[in-house]
C-alpha positions in Angstrom: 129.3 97.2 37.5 129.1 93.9 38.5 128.4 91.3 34.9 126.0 88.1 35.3 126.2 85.3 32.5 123.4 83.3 31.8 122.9 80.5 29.2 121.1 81.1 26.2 119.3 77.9 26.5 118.3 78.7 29.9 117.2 81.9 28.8 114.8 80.7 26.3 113.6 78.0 28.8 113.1 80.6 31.2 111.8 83.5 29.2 109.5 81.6 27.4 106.5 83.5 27.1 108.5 85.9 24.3 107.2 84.3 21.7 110.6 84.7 19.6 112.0 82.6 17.4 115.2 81.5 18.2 117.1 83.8 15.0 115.7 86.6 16.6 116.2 85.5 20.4 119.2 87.6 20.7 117.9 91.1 19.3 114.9 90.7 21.1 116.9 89.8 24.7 118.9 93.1 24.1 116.1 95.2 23.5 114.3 94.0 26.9 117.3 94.6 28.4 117.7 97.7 27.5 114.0 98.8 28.1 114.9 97.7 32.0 117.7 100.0 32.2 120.4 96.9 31.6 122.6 96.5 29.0 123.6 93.2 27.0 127.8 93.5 27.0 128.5 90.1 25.4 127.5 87.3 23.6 130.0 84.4 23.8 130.5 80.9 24.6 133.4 79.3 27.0 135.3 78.1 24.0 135.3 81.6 22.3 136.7 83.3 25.2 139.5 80.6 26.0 140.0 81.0 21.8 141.3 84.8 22.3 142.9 84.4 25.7 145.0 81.1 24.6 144.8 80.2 21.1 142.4 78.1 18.9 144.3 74.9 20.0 144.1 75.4 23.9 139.7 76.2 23.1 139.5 72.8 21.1 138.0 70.7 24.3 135.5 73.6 25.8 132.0 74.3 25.3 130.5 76.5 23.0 127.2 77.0 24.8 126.3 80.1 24.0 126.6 82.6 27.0 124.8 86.0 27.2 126.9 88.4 29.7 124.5 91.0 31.0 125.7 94.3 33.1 123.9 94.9 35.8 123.6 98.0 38.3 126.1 97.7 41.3 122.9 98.0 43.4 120.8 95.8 42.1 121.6 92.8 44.1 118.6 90.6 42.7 119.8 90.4 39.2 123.0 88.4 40.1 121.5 85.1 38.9 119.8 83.5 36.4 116.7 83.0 38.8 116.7 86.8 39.7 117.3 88.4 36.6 114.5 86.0 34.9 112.0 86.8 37.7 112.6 90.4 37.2 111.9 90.4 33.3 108.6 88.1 33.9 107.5 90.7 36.3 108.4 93.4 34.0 106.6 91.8 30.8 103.8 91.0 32.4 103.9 87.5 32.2 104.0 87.0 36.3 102.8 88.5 39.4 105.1 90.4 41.5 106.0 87.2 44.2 105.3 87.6 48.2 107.8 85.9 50.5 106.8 84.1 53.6 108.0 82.4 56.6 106.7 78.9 57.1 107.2 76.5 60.1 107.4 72.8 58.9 104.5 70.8 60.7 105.8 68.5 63.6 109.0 70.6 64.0 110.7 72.6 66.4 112.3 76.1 65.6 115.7 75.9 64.3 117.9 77.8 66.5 122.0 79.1 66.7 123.5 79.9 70.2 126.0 82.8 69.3 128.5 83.2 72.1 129.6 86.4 73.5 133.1 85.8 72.0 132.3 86.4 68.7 131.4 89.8 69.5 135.7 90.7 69.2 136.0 88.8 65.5 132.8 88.4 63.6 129.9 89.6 65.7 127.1 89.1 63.1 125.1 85.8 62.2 122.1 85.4 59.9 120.7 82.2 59.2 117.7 81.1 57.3 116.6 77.6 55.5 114.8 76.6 52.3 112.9 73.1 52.7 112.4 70.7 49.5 114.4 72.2 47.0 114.6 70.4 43.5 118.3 71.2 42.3 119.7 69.8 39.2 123.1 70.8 37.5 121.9 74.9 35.9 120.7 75.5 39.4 123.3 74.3 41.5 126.0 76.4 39.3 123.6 79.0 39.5 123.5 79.5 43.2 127.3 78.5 44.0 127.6 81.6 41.3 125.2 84.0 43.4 126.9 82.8 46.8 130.2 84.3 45.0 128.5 87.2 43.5 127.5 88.0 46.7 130.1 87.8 48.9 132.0 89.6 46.1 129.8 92.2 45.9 128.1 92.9 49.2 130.3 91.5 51.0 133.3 93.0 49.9 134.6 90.0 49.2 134.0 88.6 52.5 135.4 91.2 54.4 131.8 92.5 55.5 129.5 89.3 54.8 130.4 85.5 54.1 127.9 83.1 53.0 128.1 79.3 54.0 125.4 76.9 53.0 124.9 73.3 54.2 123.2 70.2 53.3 120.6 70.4 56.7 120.0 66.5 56.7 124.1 65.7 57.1 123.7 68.1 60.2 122.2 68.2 63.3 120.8 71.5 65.8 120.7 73.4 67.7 123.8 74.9 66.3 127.0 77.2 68.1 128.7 80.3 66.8 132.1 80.5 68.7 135.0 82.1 69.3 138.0 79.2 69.9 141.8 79.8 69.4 142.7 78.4 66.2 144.8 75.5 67.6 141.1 74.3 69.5 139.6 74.2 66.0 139.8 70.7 63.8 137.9 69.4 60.9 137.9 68.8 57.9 137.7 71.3 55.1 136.0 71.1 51.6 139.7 71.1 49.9 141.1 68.5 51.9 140.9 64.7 52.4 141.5 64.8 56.5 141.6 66.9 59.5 143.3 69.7 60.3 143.4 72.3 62.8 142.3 76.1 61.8 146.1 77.0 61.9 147.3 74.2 59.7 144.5 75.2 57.5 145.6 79.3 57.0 149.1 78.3 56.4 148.1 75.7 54.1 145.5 78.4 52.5 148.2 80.9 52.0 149.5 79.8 48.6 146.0 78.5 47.6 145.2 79.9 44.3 140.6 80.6 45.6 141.4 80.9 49.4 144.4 83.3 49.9 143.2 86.5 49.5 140.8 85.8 52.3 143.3 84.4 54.8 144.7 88.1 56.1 140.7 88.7 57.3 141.1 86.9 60.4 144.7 85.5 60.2 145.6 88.0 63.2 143.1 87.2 65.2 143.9 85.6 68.5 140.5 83.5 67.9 138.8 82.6 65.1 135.0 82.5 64.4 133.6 78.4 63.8 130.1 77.1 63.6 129.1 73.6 65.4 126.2 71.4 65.1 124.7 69.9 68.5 127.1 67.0 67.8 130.5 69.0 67.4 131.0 69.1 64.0 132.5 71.9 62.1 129.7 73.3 59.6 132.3 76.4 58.8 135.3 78.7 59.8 133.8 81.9 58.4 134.7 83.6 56.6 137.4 81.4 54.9 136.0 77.8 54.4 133.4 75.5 54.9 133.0 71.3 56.3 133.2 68.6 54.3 130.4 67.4 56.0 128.0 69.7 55.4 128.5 70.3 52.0 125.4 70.6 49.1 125.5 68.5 46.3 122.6 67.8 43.7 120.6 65.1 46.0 120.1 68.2 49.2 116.5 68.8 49.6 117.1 71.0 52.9 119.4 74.0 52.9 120.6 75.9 55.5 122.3 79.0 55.0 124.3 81.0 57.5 126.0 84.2 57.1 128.5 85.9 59.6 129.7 89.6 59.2 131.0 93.0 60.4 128.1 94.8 59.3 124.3 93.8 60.3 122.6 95.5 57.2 124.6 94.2 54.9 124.4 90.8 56.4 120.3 91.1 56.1 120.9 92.5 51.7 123.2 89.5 51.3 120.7 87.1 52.9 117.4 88.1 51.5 119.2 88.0 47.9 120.2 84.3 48.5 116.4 82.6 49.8 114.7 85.5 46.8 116.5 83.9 43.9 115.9 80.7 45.2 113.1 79.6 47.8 111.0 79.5 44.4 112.3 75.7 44.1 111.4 74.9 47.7 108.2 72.5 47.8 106.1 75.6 49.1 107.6 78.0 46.0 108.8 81.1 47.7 108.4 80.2 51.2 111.6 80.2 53.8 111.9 78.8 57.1 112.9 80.8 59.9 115.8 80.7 62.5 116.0 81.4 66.1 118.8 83.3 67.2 119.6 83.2 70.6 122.5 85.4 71.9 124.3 85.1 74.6 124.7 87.8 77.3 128.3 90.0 76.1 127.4 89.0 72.8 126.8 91.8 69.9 123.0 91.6 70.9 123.6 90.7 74.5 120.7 88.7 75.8 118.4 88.9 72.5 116.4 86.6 70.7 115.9 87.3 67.6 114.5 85.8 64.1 115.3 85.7 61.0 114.9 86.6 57.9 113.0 89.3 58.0 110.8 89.2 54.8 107.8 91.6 55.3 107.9 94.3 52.1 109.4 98.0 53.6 106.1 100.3 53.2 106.9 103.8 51.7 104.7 106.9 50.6 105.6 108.6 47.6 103.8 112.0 46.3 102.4 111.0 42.8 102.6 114.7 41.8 106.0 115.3 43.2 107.3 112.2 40.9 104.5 112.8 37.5 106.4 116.5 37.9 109.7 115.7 38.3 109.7 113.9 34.5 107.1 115.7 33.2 104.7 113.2 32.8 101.7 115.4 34.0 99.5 113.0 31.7 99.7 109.9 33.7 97.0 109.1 35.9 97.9 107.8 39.6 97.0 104.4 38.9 99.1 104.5 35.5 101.9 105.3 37.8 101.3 102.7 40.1 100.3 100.4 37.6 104.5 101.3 36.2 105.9 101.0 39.7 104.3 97.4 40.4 106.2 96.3 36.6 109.3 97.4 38.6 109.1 95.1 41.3 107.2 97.3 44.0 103.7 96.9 44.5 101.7 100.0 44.6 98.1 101.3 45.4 96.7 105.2 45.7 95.7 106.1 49.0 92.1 106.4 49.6 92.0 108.7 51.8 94.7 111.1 49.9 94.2 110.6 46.1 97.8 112.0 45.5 100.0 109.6 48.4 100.9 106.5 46.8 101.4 103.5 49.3 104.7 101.3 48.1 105.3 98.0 49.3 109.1 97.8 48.9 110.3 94.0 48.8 113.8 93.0 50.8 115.5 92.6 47.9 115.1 95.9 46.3 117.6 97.3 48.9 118.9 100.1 46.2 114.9 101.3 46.7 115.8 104.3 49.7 114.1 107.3 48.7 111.2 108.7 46.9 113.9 109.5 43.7 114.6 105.9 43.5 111.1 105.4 42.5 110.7 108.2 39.8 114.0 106.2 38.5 112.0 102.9 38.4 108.9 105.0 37.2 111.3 106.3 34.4 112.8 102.9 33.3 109.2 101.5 33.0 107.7 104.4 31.0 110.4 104.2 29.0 113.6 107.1 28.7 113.2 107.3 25.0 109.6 108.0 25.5 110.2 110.9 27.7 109.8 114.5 26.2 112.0 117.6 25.8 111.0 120.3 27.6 112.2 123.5 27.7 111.8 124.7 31.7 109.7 128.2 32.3 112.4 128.9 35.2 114.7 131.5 33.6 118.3 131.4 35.9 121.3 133.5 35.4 124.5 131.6 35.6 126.9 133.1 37.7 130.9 132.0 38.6 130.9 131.4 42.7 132.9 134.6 44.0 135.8 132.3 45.5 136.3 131.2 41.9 136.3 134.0 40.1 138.7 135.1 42.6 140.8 132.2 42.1 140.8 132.4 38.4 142.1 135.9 38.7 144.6 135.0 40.8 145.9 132.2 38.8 145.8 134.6 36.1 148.5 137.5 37.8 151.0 134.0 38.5 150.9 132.8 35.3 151.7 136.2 33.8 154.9 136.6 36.6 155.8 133.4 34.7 154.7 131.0 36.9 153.6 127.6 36.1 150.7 126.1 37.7 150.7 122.6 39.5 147.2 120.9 40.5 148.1 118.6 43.9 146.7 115.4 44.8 144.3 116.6 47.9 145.8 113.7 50.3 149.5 113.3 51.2 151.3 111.3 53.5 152.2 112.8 57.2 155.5 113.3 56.0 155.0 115.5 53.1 152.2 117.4 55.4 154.1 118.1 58.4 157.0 116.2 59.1 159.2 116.9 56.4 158.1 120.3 56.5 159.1 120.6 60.4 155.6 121.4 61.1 154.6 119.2 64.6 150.3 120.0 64.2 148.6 120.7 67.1 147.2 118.2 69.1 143.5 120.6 69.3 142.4 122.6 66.3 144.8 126.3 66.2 142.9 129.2 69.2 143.2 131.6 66.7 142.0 135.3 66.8 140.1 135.4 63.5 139.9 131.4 62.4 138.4 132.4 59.1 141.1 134.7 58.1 144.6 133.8 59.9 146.9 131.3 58.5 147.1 128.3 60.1 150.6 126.5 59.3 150.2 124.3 62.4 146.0 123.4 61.7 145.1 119.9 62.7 144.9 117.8 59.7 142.2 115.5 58.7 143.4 112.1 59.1 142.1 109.1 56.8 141.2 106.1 59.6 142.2 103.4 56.8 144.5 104.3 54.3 145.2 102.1 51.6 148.6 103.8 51.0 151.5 105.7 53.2 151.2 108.0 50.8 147.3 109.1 51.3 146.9 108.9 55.0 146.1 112.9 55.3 144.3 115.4 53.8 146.8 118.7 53.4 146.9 121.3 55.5 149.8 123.5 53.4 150.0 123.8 49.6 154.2 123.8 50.3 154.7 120.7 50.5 152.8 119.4 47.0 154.8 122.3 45.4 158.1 121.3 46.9 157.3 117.5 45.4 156.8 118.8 41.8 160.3 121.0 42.4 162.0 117.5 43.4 160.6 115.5 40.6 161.3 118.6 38.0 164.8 119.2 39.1 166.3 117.7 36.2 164.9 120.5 34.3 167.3 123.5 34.0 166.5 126.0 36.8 165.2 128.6 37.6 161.9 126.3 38.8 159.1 128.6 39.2 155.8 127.0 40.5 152.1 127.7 42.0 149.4 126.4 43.1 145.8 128.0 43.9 143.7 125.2 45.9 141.7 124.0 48.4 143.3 123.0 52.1 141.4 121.4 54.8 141.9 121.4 58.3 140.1 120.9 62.0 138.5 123.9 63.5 137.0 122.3 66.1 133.7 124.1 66.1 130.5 122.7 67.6 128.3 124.5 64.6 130.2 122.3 62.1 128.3 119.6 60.3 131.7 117.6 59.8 134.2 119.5 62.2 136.6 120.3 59.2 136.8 123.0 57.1 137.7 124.1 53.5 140.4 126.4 53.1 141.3 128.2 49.6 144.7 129.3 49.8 147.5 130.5 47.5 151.2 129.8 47.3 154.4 129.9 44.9 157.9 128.4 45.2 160.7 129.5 43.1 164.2 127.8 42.7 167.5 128.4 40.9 171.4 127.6 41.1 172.2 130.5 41.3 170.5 132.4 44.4 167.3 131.5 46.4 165.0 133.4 44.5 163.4 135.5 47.3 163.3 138.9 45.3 161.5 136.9 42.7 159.0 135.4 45.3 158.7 138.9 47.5 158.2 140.7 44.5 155.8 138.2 43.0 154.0 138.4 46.6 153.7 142.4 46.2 151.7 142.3 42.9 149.8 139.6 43.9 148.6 142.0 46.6 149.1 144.8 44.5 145.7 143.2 42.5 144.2 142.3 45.3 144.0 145.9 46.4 146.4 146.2 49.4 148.7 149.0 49.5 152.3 149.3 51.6 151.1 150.1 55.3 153.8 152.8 55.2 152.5 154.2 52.4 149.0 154.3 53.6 150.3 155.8 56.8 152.7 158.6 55.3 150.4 161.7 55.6 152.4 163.4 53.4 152.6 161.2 50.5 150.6 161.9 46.8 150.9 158.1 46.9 149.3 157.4 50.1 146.3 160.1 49.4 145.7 158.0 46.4 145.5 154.6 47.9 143.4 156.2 51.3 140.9 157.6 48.6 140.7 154.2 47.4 140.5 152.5 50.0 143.0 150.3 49.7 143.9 147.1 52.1 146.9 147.9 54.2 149.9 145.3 53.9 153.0 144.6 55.6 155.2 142.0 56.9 156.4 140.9 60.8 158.8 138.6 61.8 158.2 135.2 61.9 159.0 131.7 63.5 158.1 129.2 60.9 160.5 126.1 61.3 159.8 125.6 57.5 161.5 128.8 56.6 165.2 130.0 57.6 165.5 131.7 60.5 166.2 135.4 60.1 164.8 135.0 56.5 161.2 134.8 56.9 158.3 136.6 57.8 154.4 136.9 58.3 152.3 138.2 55.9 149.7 140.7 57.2 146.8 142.6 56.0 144.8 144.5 58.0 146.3 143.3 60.6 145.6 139.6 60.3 148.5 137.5 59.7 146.8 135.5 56.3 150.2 133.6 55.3 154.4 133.2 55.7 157.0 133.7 53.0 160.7 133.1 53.2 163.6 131.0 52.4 162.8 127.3 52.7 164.8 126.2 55.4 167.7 123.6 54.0 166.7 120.4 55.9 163.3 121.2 54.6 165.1 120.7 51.4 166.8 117.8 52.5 163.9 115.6 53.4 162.3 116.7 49.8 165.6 115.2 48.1 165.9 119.1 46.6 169.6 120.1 46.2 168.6 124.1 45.1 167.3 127.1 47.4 164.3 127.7 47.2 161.9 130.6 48.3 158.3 130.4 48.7 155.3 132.0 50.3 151.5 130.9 51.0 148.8 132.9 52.0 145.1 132.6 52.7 142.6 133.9 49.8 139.2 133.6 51.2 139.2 136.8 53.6 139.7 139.0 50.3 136.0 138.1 49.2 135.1 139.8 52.5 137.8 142.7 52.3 136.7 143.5 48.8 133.2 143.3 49.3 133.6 146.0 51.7 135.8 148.5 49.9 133.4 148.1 47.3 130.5 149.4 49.5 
C-alpha cells in the first residue's frame, strides 16, 4: 500500500474550508480520512525520523515541518500527491465540484506532434505525450510533482519497467519531436547528473554504481538499441527509461510542460499519464485544461501507420442497477438520487435514467482507473454512506454448510497415514525442473500423456505447467509428482535418527491438453508416502501402509475377489468392494525389478517401489528409501457408485 506525505501546513492551506482550529487539525484530518476509506499511519516531521534512524545529534540540522503520512489504496492512483488527495477530500466534503478535464488547442498554434519510428517497436514500443500550458510552480509544487512522477513510475510503472515518465521545460525545446531506436554508441548528450557529454554506453556503465539510477540500468542494458527522444533540432530530451537532458530540464521559472511517457504496456501508459496532467493541469492558466499531442507512427511501428492523439480525457460512461447495489448493502431506504447524490461525493458523476428509473448513468473520470465494475461502485457507495453506518442483518437465506467430497476424502486419508505413524509434510506448489523431473529421471512429455482414462490414470510423465518468468531456479514449475517434495524434506531431515516416515496429501497440476479447458491445466489430488531407515528400505512398511490405505478406501485383493471359493471373497463381492492389485512397472524413479503399478479396477492410479539410488543421489539422500503415490480423485467416483 503505497504511503503519500503531505505537509501539515499545506494541508491546512489546502483544506481550508474545515473550519478547525489548528489543536484539533490533526484529529479532525484522521477522522476524514478514515470516513474516505484511508487511514492516517504517521505523524512526523524529517528531523524526528532522522532522530530514531541516526541519533539526536545526526537530526540537529533537519526540519521539523510537521509531515502527515497517509496510506493509500494500491489502486487509487490519484491520491499520490498533495494535489490529488486534496481534490479528492474537497470533492468529498462538499466544498468543490467534481472537476471536468479538457483538451484545448492554444490560439495561433500548430498541433504538437512525435514521429515514433518503427524501431522502437523491438525496445519500448509505447509513447504518450501530453502538455500543460502556463503553469504557476513554486517550491511545495515542484516537490510535489517530481514526488508523483516517482510515485508513479514506482507504482504503475513498476518501477519503470512498464511506464517511465520524462517531463520537459517545452520553451528550452523545439518540435516536432522523434522517438528512435539508435545503437547506444550513436546516442550523446548530456544527462541531468553530469556536467558534459557522453554517449548512452558511457552513461550505463557510469550508472551502474549510481546510488538513484542503477536499478534501472539492467531494463534495457541488453538491448542492442536503446530508445532516445529528439527535438526537431537533435537534442536529446531523454533515454527512457533511465534518464533525462540537461536541456530540457523543469525548474521553478517553466510555464510550458511537456510530458512524455514510453512503455511496454499501452494501458498502463494511458493510468500513468492521466494521473500526471489530473493532479496538475489545475495550475495551468486555463485550470484543468491539457493540450493535446499528435502522434504519428511510422509504418512497422507498434501502431503501424496510425495517428493518434492524446490524452484521452472524456469520463468512461457505465450503467449501474441502483437496486442491484441499494440490495447488495442493504440500504433499501436510499432513494436513487441519494445514491447518486453518494457516488458523485466519490468522484463519479451520476444521474438516474429517465427512461429506466432504476439504471444509473456513471460518468467514470480517467483517473479513477480502479473503477471496472458495477462492485467497485457499491464500494464507493459504501465508503460514502459510511461502513459504521451500515446495519447488521441477519440473511433470510438458510444454507447448510457442507465439507467438498474431495476434502472430506482427503482429511480421512490424512487421518489412516498419521495413525501408520506417518508424519505429514505440506510442499511448496512450485519447484524447480530438477526437483520435478530431472532429478527424479522423469523426461515429461513433450504433449500432454494419451491416456486411456485421463481423469483416473497416473500420470508420472504429465506435462508440467511451466512459469514464463521465474523469479527463482527454484520456482520455475508447478509439480507434477508429490515424490520429489517428500524426498526434499527426507534430505533436509536426515540428521534425524531414522526410520524417516513421511506423507503428503495435495494438489498436483499438470497439462491435459483438452480443448473444453478454460486454462488447459488441470488439478490433480493425489496421495503419496516415503519411508526411510539404515537399516532396510522400508518397502514392507510402505506396501503395507499402501494395503490399508486401500483397505479404507474399499478395495479388496483382486485374488480374493476372484477366488469363488473363498468366505473372504463372498464378503467383499457382497460389498462390493474395489478390486486391487499390482503389475509390473517401468518407472526410472524406482529400482528396476522393485517396483510396480498400482491398479484398481483396472486403471493404473499410481507406482510404488524402491526409490532408485541415483534418484537418491541427486536428492543428497545417503538411506533407501521406499515410496509410493497414487491418484485420489477417481475414489469419489468409485465410492459413489458402490454406495448406489
Amino acid at each position: 500500500m503505497p504511503t503519500v506525505g503531505v505537509f501539515e501546513d499545506d494541508l491546512k492551506v489546502a483544506l481550508g474550508g474545515l473550519k478547525v482550529e489548528d489543536a484539533k487539525f490533526e484529529s479532525a484530518f484522521d477522522e476524514l480520512c478514515f470516513e474516505f476509506g484511508l487511514e492516517l499511519d504517521e505523524v512526523t516531521s524529517d528531523f524526528e525520523m532522522m532522530r530514531k534512524e541516526r541519533g539526536e545529534e545526526a537530526a540537529s540540522g533537519a526540519s521539523k515541518r510537521v509531515i502527515y503520512k497517509i496510506d493509500v489504496p494500491a489502486n487509487r492512483y490519484d491520491l499520490l500527491c498533495l494535489e490529488g488527495l486534496v481534490l479528492a477530500l474537497q470533492v468529498f466534503k462538499g466544498m468543490v465540484a467534481n472537476p471536468q478535464l479538457s483538451l484545448s488547442m492554444p490560439h495561433g498554434l500548430a498541433a504538437t506532434t512525435m514521429y515514433i519510428a518503427k524501431e522502437t517497436a523491438g525496445v519500448r514500443p509505447y509513447i504518450l505525450c501530453a502538455i500543460l500550458r502556463g503553469v504557476t510552480l513554486n517550491k511545495s509544487r515542484y516537490d510535489s510533482f517530481i514526488d508523483l512522477q516517482e510515485k508513479v513510475m514506482s507504482n504503475v510503472g513498476r518501477k519503470r519497467q512498464l511506464v517511465a515518465i520524462g517531463t520537459h521545460d517545452l520553451d528550452s525545446i523545439k518540435g516536432p519531436f522523434r522517438y528512435e531506436a539508435r545503437a547506444p554508441t550513436d546516442i550523446e548528450f548530456q544527462s541531468l547528473f553530469h556536467d558534459e557529454k557522453m554517449t548512452a554506453e558511457k552513461l550505463m556503465k557510469s550508472f551502474e554504481t549510481h546510488q538513484q539510477i542503477k536499478q534501472y540500468v539492467p531494463i534495457i542494458k541488453d538491448s542492442p538499441v536503446y530508445p532516445v527522444i529528439y527535438d526537431s533540432n537533435r537534442e536529446v530530451l531523454s533515454m527512457p527509461p533511465i534518464i533525462n537532458g540537461s536541456l530540457s530540464k523543469i525548474s521553478l521559472e517553466t510555464k510550458d510542460i511537456f510530458i512524455e511517457l514510453t512503455g511496454m504496456d499501452q494501458t498502463k501508459c494511458e493510468i500513468a499519464l492521466n494521473c500526471m496532467i489530473a493532479g496538475f493541469a489545475q495550475y495551468c492558466t486555463t485550470p484543468f485544461q491539457v493540450e493535446p499531442v499528435q502522434l504519428v507512427f511510422e509504418e512497422g511501428s507498434v501502431f503501424s501507420g496510425e495517428t493518434l492523439t492524446y490524452p484521452k480525457v472524456a469520463p468512461r460512461r457505465m450503467i449501474a442497477d441502483a437496486a442491484r447495489m441499494k440490495k447488495s448493502l442493504t440500504l433499501d431506504k436510499l432513494t436513487n438520487e441519494e445514491v447518486c447524490t453518494h457516488l458523485t461525493r466519490m468522484g463519479i458523476p451520476s444521474k438516474v435514467d429517465q427512461s429506466c428509473n432504476n439504471i444509473l448513468n456513471c460518468e467514470v473520470p480517467v483517473t479513477r482507473s480502479d473503477v471496472m465494475h458495477e462492485c467497485d461502485l457499491i464500494e464507493d457507495l459504501a465508503i460514502s454512506y459510511g461502513y459504521n453506518n451500515l446495519t447488521e442483518e441477519v440473511p433470510f437465506v438458510q444454507n447448510v454448510p457442507m465439507e467438498q467430497p474431495i476434502n472430506h476424502i482427503t482429511d480421512l486419508t490424512r487421518t489412516e497415514f498419521a495413525c501408520a505413524g506417518f508424519t505429514e509434510c505440506l510442499n511448496w506448489g512450485l519447484q524447480s525442473k530438477k526437483e520435478n523431473h530431472e532429478w527424479l529421471q522423469r523426461e515429461p512429455a513433450s504433449k500432454p500423456d494419451q491416456v486411456q482414462n485421463v481423469d483416473f490414470e497416473y500420470q508420472p510423465f504429465g506435462k508440467p505447467v511451466t512459469i514464463a518468468n521465474p523469479k527463482t531456479k527454484e520456482f520455475e514449475v508447478l509439480r507434477t509428482t508429490l515424490l520429489s517434495g517428500l524426498l526434499k524434506t527426507v534430505a533436509h531431515n536426515k540428521m534425524n535418527p531414522p526410520p524417516i516416515r513421511v506423507f503428503e496429501v495435495s494438489d498436483i497440476v499438470l497439462q491435459d491438453g483438452r480443448a473444453d479447458t478454460e486454462t488447459g491445466a488441470k488439478n490433480r489430488r493425489q496421495a503419496a508416502a516415503v519411508a526411510c531407515s539404515d537399516k532396510n528400505s522400508q518397502f514392507e512398511v510402505v506396501h503395507g501402509l499402501l494395503d490399508q490405505i486401500l483397505w479404507k478406501l474399499n478395495c479388496e485383493q483382486k485374488a480374493v475377489l476372484e477366488n469363488p471359493n473363498s468366505e473372504e471373497g463372498k464378503l467383499a463381492r457382497k460389498r462390493h468392494k474395489l478390486a486391487y492389485h499390482l503389475e509390473p512397472s517401468q518407472d526410472p524413479a524406482f529400482l528396476p525389478g522393485r517396483q510396480a503399478h498400482v491398479m484398481v479396477n483396472g486403471v493404473k492410479i499410481g507406482v510404488m517401489g524402491i526409490i532408485h539410488p541415483d534418484v537418491l543421489k541427486s536428492f543428497e539422500i545417503s538411506l533407501p528409501c521406499s515410496a509410493f503415490e497414487f491418484n485420489l480423485e477417481p475414489f469419489l467416483t468409485w465410492l459413489t457408485d458402490t454406495a448406489k
